[in-house]
GUDOPA-344508 format. One record per residue: x negated, y negated, z of N, C-alpha, C, O, CB in turn. Coordinates in steps of 0.001 Angstrom, whole numbers, plus 524288, in hexadecimal, padded with zeros to 5 digits. Each point is the difference from the previous one (the first is absolute). Glycine has a CB too. Example, Ala and Ser with C-alpha at 12.3 -4.5 7.8 and 13.67 -1.06 7.14 Angstrom:
(node (7CC7A, 8163A, 81E78), (8037A, 7FB5A, 80000), (7FC7C, 7FB50, 80000), (7FBF4, 80013, 80299), (80B70, 80482, 80245))
(node (7F9FA, 7F751, 7F852), (7FCCC, 7FB5A, 8003C), (80302, 7FBBE, 802DA), (7FE03, 7FBAC, 800A9), (7FD5D, 806C8, 7F6F6))
END
This chain:
(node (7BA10, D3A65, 66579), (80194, 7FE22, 80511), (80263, 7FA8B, 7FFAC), (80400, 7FEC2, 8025D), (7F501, 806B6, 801A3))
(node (80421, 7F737, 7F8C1), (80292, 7FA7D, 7FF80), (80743, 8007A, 7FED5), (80413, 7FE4E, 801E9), (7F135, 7FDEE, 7F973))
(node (80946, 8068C, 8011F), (80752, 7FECD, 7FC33), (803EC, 802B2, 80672), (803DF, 7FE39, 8023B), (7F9DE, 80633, 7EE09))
(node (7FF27, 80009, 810C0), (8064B, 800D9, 8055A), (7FEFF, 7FD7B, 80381), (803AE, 7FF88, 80310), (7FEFE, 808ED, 7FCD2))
(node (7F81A, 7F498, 801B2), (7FFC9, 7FD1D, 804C2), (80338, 7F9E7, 7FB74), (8036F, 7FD77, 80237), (7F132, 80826, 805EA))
(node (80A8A, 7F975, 7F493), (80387, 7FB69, 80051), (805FB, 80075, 7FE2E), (8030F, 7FC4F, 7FFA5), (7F481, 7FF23, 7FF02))
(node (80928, 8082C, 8009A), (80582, 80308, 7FF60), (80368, 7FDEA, 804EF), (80400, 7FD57, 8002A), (7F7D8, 80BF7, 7FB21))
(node (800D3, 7F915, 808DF), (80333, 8027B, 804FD), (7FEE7, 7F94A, 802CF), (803D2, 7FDB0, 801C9), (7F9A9, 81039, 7FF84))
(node (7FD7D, 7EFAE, 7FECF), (80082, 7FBB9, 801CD), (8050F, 7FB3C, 7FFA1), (8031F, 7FDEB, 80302), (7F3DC, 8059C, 7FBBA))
(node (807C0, 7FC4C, 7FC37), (804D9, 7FC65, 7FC68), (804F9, 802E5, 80186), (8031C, 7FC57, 8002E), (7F740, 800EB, 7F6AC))
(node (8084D, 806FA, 80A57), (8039F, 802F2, 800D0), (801EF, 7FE7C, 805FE), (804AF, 7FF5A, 800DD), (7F794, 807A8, 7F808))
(node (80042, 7F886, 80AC4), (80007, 8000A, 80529), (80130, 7F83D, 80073), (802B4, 7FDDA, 80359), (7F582, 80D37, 7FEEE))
(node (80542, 7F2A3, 7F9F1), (80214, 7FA9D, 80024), (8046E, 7FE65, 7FDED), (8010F, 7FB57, 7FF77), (7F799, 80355, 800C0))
(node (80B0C, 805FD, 7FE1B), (804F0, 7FE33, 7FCB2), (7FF17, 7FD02, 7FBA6), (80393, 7FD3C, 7FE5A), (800EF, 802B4, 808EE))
(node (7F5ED, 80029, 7F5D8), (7FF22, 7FD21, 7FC70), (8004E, 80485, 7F855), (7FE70, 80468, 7FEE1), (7FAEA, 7F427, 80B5D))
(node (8089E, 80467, 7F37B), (800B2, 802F1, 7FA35), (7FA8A, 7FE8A, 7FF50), (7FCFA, 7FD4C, 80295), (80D65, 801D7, 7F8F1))
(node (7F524, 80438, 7FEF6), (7FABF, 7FD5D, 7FC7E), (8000C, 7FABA, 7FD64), (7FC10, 7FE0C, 7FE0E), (8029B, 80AA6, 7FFD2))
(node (805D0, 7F52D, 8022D), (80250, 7FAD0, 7FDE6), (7FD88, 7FCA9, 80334), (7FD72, 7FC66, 7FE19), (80B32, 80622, 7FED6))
(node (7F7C3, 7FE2F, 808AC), (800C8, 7FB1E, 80354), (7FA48, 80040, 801A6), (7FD52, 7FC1C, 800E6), (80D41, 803C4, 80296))
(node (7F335, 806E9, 7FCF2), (7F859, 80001, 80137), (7FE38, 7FB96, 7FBAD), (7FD75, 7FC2D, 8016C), (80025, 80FE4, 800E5))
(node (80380, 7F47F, 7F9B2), (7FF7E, 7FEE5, 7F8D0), (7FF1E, 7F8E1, 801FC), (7FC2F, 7FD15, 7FFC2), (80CDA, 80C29, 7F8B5))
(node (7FC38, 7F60C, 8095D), (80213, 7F9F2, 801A9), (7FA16, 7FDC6, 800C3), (7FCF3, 7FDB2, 7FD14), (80D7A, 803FF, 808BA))
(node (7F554, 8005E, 80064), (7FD3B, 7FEE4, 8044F), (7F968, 7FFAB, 7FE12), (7FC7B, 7FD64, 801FD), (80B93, 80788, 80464))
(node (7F7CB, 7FDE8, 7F60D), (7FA20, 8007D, 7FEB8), (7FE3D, 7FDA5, 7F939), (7FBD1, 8001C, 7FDA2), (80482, 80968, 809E3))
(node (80499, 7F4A1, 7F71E), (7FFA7, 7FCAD, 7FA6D), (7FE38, 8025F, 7FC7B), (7FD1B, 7FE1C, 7FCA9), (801B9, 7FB0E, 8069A))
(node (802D5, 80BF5, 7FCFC), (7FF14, 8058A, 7F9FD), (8043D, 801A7, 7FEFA), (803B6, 7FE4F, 8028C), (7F49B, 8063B, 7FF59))
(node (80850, 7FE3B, 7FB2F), (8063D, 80240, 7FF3C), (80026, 8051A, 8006B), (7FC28, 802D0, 800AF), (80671, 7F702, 7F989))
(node (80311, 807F0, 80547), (8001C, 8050D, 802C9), (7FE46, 80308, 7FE36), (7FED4, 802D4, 803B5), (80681, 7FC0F, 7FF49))
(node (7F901, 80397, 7F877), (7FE39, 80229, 7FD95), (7F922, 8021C, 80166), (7FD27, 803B8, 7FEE9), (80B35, 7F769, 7FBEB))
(node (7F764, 80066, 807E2), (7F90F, 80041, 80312), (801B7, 803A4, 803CB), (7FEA3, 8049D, 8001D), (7FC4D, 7F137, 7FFA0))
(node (808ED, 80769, 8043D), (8012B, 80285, 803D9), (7FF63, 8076D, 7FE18), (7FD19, 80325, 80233), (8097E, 7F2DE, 80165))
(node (7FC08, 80ACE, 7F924), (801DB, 8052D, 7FDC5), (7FC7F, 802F4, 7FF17), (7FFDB, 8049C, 8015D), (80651, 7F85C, 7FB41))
(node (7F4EC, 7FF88, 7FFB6), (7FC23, 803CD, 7FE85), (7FC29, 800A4, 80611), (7FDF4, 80452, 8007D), (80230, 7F882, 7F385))
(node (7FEE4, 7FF65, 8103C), (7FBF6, 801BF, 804C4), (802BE, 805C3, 801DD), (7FDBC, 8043D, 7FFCD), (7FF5A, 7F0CE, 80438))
(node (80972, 809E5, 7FE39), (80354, 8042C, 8018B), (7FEBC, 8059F, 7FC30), (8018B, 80416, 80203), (805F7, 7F405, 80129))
(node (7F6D8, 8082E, 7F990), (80118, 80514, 7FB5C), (7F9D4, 801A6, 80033), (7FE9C, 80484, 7FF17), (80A3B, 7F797, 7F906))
(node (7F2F8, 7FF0F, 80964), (7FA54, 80124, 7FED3), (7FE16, 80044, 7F8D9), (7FC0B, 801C4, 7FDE9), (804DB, 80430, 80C58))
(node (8039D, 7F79B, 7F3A5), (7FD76, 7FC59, 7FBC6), (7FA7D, 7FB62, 7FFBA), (7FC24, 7FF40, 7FD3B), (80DAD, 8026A, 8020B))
(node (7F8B1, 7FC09, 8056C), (7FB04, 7FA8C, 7FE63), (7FEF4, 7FEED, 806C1), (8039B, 7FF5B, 8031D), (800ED, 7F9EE, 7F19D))
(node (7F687, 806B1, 80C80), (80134, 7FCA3, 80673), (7FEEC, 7FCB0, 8009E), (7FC79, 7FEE0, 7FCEE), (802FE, 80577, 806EA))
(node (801A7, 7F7FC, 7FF3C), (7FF53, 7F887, 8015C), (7FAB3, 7FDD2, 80046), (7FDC3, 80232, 803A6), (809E3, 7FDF8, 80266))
(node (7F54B, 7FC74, 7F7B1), (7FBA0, 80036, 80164), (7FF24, 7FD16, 80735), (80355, 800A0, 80369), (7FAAD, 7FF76, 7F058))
(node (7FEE6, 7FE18, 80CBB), (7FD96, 8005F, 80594), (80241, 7FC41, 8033C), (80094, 8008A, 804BF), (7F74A, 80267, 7F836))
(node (809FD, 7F783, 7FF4F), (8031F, 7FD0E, 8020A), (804F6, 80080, 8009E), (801D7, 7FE94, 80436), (7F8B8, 7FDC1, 7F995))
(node (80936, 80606, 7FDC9), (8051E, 80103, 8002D), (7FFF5, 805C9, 804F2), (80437, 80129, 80200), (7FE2A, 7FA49, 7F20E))
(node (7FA03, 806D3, 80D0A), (8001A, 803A1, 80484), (8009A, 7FEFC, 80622), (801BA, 80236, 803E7), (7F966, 8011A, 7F58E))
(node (801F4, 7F724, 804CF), (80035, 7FC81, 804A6), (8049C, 7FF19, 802A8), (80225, 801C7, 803EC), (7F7A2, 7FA85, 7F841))
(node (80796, 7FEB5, 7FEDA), (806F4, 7FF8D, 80095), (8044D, 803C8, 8009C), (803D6, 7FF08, 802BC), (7F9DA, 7FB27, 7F873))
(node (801A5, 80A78, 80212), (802E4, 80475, 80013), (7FFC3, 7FFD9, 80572), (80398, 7FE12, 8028B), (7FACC, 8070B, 7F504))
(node (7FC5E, 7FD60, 80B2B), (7FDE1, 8005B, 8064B), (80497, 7FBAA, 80444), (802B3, 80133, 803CC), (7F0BC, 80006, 7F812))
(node (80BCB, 7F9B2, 8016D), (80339, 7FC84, 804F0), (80479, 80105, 7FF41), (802AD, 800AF, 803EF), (7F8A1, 7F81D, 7FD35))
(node (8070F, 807AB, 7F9FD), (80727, 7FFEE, 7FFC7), (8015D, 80398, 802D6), (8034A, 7FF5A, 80372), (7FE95, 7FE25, 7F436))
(node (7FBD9, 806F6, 8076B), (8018F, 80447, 80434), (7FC6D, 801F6, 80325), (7FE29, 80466, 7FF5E), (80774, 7FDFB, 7FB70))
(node (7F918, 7FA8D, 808D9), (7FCFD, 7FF97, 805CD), (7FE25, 804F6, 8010D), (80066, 802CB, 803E5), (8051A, 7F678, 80020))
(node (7F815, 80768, 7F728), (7FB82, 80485, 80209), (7FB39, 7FF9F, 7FF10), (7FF72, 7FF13, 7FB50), (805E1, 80628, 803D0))
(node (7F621, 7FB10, 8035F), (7F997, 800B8, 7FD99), (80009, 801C8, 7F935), (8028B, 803B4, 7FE48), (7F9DA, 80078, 80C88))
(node (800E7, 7F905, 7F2A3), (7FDBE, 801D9, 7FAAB), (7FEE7, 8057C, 80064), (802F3, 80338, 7FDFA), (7F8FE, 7F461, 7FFF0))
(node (8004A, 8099B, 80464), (7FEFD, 8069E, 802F9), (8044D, 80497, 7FF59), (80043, 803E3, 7FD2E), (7FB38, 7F6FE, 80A74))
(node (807C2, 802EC, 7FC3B), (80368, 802F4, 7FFEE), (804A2, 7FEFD, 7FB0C), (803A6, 8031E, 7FFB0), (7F958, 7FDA7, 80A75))
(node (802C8, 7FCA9, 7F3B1), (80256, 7FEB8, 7FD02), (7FF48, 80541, 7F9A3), (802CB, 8034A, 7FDE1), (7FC15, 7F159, 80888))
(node (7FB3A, 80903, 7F8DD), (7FDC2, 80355, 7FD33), (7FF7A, 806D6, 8017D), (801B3, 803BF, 7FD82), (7FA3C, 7F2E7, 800A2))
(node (80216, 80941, 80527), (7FE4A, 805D6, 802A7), (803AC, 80364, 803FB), (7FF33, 804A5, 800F6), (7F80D, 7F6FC, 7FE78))
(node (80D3B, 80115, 802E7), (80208, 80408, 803A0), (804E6, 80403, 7FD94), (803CE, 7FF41, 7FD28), (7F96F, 7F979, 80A5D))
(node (7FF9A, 80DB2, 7FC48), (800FA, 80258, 7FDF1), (8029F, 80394, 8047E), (7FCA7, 80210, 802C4), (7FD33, 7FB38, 7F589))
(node (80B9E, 803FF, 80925), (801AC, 802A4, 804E8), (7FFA8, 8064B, 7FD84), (801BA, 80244, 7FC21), (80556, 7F52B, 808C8))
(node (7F601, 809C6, 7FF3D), (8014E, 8061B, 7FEB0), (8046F, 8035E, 7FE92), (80086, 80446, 7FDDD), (7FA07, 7FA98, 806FA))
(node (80790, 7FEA7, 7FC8D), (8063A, 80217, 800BC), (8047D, 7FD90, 7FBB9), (80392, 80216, 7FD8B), (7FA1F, 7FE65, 80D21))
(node (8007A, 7FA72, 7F5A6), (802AE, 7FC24, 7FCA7), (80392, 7FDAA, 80287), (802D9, 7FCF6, 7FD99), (7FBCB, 8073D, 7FB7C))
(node (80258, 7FCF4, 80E5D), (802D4, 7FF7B, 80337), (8001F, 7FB97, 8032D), (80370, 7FE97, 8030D), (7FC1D, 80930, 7FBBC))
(node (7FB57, 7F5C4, 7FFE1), (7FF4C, 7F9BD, 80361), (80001, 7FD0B, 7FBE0), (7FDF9, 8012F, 7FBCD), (7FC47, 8003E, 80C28))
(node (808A8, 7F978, 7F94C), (7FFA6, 7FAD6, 7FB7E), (7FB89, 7FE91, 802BD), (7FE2E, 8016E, 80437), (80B92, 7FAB3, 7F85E))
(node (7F3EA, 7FE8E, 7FDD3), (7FB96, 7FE70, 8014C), (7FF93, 7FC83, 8048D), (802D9, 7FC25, 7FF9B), (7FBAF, 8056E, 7F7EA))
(node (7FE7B, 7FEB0, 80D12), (800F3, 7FDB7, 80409), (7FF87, 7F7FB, 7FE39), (7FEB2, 7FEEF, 7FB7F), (7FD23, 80C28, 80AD4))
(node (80508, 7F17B, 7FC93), (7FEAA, 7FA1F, 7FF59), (7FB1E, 7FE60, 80262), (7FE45, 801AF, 80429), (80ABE, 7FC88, 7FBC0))
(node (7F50B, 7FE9E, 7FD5A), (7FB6A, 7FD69, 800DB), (7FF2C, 801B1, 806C3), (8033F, 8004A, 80388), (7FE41, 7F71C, 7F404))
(node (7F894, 8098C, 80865), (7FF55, 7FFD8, 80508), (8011E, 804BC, 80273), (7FCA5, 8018E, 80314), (804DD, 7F5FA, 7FC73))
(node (801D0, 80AC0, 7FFF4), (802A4, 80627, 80236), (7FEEC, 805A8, 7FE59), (8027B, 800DC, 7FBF8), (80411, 7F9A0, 8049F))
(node (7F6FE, 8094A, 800CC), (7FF15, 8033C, 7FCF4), (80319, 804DA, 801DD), (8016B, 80020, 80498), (7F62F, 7FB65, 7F8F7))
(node (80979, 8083A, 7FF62), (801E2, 8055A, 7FF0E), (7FB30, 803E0, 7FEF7), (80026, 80221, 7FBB1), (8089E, 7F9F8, 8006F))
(node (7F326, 80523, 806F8), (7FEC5, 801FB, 7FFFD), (7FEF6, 808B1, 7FDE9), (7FD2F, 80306, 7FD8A), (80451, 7F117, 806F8))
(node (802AD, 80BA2, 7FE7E), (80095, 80644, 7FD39), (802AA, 80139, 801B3), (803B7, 7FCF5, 8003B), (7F66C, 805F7, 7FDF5))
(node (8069B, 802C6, 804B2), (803A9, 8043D, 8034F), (7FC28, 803D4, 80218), (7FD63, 8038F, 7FE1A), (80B2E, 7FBFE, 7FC08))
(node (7F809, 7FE7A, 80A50), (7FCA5, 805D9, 80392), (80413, 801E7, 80330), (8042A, 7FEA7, 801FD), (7F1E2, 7FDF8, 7FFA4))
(node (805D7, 80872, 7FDD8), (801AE, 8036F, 80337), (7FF8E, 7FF3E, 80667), (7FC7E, 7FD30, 801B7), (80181, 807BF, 7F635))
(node (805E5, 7FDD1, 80BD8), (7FEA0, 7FF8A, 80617), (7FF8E, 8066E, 801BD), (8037A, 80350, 7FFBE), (80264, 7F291, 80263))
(node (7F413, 80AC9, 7FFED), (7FDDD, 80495, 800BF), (803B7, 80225, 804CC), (8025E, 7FCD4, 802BB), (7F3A7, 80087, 7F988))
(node (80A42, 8067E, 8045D), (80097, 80362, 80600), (7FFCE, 7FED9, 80568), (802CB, 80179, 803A1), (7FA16, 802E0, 7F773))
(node (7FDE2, 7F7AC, 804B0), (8008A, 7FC03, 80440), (8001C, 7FA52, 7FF31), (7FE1F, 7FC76, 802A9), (7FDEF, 809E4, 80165))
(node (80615, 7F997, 7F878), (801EE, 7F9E9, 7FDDA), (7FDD1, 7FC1E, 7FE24), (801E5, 7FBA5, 7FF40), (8021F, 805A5, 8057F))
(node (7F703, 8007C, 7FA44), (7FCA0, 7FE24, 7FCB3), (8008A, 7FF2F, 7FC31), (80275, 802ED, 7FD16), (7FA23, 7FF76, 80657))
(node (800BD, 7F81D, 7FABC), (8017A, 7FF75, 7F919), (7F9FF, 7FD81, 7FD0D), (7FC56, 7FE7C, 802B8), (81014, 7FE3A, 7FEF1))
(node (7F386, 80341, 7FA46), (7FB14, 7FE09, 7FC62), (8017D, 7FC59, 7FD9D), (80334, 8005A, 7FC6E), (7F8FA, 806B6, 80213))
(node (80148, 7F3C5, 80364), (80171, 7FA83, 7FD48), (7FDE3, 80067, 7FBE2), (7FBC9, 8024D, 7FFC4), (804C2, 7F838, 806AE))
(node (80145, 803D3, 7F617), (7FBFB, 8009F, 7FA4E), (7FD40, 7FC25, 7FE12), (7FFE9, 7FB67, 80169), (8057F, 809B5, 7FBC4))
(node (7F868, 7FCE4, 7FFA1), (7F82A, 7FCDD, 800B8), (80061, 7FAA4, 7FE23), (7FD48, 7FC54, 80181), (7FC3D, 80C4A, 7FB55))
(node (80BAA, 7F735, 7FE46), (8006A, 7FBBD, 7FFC8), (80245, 7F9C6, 8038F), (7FFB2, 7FB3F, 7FF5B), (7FF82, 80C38, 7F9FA))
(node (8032C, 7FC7A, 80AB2), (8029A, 7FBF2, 804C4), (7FA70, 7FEAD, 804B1), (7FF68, 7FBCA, 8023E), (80C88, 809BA, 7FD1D))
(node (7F0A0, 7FF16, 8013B), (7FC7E, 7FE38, 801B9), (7FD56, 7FCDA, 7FF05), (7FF01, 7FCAB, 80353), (80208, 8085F, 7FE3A))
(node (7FC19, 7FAB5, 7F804), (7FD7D, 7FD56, 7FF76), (800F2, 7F941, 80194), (7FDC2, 7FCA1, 80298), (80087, 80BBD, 7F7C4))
(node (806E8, 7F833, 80202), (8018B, 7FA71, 80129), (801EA, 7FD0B, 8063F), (80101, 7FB5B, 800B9), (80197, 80725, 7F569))
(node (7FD79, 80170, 80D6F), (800A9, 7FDA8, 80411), (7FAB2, 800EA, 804C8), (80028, 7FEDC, 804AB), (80A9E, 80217, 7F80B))
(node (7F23C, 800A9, 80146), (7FAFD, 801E9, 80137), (7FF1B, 8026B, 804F5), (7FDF0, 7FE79, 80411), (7FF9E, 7FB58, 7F68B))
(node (804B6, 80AB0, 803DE), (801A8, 80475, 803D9), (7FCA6, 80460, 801E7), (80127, 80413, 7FDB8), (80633, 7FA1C, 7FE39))
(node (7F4AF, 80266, 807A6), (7FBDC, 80483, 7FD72), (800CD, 803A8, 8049A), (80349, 7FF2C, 80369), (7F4A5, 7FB38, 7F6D9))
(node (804C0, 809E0, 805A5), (7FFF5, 8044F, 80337), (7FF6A, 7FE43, 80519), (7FC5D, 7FCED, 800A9), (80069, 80873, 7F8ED))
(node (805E1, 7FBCB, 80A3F), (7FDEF, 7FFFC, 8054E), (8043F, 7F828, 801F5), (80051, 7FD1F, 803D6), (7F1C4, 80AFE, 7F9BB))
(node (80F66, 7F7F8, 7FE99), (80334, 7FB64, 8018B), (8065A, 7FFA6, 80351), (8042C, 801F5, 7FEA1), (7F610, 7FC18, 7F8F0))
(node (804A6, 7FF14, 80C9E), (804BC, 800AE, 8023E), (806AA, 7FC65, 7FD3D), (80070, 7FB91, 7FE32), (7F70F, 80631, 80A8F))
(node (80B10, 800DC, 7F7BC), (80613, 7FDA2, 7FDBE), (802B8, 800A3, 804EE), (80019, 802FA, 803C7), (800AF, 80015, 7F1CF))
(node (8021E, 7F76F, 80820), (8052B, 800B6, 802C9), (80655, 80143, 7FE25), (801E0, 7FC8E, 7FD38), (7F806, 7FDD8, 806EB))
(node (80823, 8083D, 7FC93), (805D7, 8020F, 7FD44), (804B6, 7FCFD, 80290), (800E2, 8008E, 804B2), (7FB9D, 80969, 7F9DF))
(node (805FC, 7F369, 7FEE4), (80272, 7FBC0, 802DC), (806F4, 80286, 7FCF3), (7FFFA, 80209, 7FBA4), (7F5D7, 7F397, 8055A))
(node (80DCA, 809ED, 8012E), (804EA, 801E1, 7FE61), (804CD, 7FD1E, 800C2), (80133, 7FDC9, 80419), (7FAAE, 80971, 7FD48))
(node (8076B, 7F8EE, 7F98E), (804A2, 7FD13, 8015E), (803E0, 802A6, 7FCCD), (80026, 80032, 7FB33), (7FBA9, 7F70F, 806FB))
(node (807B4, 80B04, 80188), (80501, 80303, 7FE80), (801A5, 7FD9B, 7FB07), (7FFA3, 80317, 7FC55), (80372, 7FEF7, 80D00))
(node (7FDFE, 7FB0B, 7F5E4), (8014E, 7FD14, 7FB1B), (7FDBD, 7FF4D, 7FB1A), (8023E, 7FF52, 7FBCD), (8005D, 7FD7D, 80A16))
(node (7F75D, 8037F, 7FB52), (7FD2C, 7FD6E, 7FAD9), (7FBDD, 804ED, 7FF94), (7FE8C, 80129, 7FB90), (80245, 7F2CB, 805D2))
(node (7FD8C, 80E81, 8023C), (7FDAC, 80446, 7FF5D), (7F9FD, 7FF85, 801A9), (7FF39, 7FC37, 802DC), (807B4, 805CF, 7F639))
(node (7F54F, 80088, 805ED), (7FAB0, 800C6, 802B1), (7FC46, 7F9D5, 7FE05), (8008E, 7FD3D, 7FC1A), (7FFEC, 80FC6, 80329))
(node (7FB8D, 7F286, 80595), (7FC9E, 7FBBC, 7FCC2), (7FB9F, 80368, 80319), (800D0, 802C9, 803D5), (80456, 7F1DE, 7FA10))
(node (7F620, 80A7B, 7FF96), (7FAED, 80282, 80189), (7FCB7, 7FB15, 800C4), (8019F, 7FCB8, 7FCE3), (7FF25, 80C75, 7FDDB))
(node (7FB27, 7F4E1, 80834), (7FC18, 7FAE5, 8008D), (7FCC2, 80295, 80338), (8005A, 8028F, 8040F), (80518, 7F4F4, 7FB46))
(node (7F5AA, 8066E, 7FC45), (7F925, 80288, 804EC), (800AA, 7FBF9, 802FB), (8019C, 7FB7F, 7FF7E), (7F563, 8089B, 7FAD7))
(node (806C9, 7FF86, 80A30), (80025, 7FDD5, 8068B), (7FB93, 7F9D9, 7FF2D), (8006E, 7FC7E, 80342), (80033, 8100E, 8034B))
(node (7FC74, 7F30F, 7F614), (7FCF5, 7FC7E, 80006), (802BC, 7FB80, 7FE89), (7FFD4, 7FBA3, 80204), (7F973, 809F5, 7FCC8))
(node (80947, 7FBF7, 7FD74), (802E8, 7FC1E, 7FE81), (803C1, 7FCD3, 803B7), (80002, 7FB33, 80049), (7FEB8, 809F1, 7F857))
(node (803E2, 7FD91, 809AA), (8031F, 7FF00, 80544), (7FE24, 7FC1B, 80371), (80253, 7FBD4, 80095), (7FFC5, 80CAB, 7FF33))
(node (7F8BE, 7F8F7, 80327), (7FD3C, 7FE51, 802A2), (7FD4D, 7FAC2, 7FDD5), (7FEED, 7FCCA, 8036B), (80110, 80C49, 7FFEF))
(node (7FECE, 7F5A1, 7F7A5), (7FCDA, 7FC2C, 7FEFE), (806B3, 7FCB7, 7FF95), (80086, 7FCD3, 80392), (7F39E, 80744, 7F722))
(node (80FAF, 7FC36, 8025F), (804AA, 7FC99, 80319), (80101, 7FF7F, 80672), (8043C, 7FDBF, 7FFA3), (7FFE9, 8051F, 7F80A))
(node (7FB6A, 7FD62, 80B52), (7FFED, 800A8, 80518), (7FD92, 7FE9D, 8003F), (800C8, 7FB95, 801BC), (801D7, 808C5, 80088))
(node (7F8B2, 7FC9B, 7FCD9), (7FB99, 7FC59, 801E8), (8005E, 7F8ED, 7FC33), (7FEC0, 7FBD8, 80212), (7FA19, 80F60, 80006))
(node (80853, 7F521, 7FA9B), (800C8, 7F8B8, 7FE93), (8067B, 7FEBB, 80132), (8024D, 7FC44, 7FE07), (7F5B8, 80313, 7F86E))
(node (809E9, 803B1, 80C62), (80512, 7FDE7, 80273), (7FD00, 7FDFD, 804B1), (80055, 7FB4B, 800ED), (807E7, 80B42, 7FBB2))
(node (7F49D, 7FCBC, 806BC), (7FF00, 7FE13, 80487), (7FD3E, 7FB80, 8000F), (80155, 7FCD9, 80361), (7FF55, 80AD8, 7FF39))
(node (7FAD2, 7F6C7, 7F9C1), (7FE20, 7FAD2, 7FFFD), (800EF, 7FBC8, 7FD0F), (7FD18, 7FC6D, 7FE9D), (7FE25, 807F4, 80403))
(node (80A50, 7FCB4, 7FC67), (8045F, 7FB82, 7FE7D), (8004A, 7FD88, 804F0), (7FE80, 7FBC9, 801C3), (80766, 808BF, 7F730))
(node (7FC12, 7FEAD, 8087C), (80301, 7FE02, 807B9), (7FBC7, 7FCEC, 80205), (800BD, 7FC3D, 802E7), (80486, 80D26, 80101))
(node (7F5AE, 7F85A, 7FA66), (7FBA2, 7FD33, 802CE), (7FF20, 7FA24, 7FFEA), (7FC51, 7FE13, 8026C), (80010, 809C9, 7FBD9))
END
């Protein structure tokens, strides 16, 4: 997973293995062997690898599109998966988007839409506890 996630990363930055090579004070040849899964970076050069191209270490290391159809999303942003939309338009957030946004059964959302940019989903709690410290701003 490393060598095509930093393949496609470095690719998407218009960057050669020369100039990754540059940027990270190894030569290209390093570059060559992580890309091929010869040798991989130890924990610090993963790091750096991680900031040059503004993605989580995580994902850096581990992301893996099913499809091979999503680039790796940027810090902060996730790509979650591809669901399906049931019959009555139902869909299954997946466990990993729940967890991290701490989403559980019986929780209310809100579906918010913009012709342009496309769907946003936010629990109603969440909503409300903004609204509620907007209002005792004013106070």
């Amino acid at each position: 997973m490393l060598g095509n996630n930093l393949i496609s990363l470095r690719r998407m930055k218009k960057m050669t293995q020369e100039d990754l090579a540059d940027k990270l004070g190894v030569s290209r040849q390093t570059i060559s062997k992580w890309e091929t899964g010869d040798s991989i970076p130890d924990m610090e050069m993963g790091m750096k690898l991680a900031d040059i191209l503004q993605v989580s270490l995580d994902e850096l290391m581990n992301y893996s599109s099913a499809k091979q159809t999503l680039p790796i999303p940027p810090k902060g942003k996730h790509a979650f998966g591809i669901v399906k939309v049931g019959d009555k338009g139902q869909i299954v957030i997946p466990a990993k988007a729940r967890k991290m946004f701490d989403i559980n059964p019986g929780d209310d959302l809100l579906i918010l839409g913009d012709e342009s940019q496309g769907l946003a989903i936010i629990k109603e709690s969440d909503i409300m506890n903004f609204i509620s410290a907007a209002r005792n701003m004013d106070q």
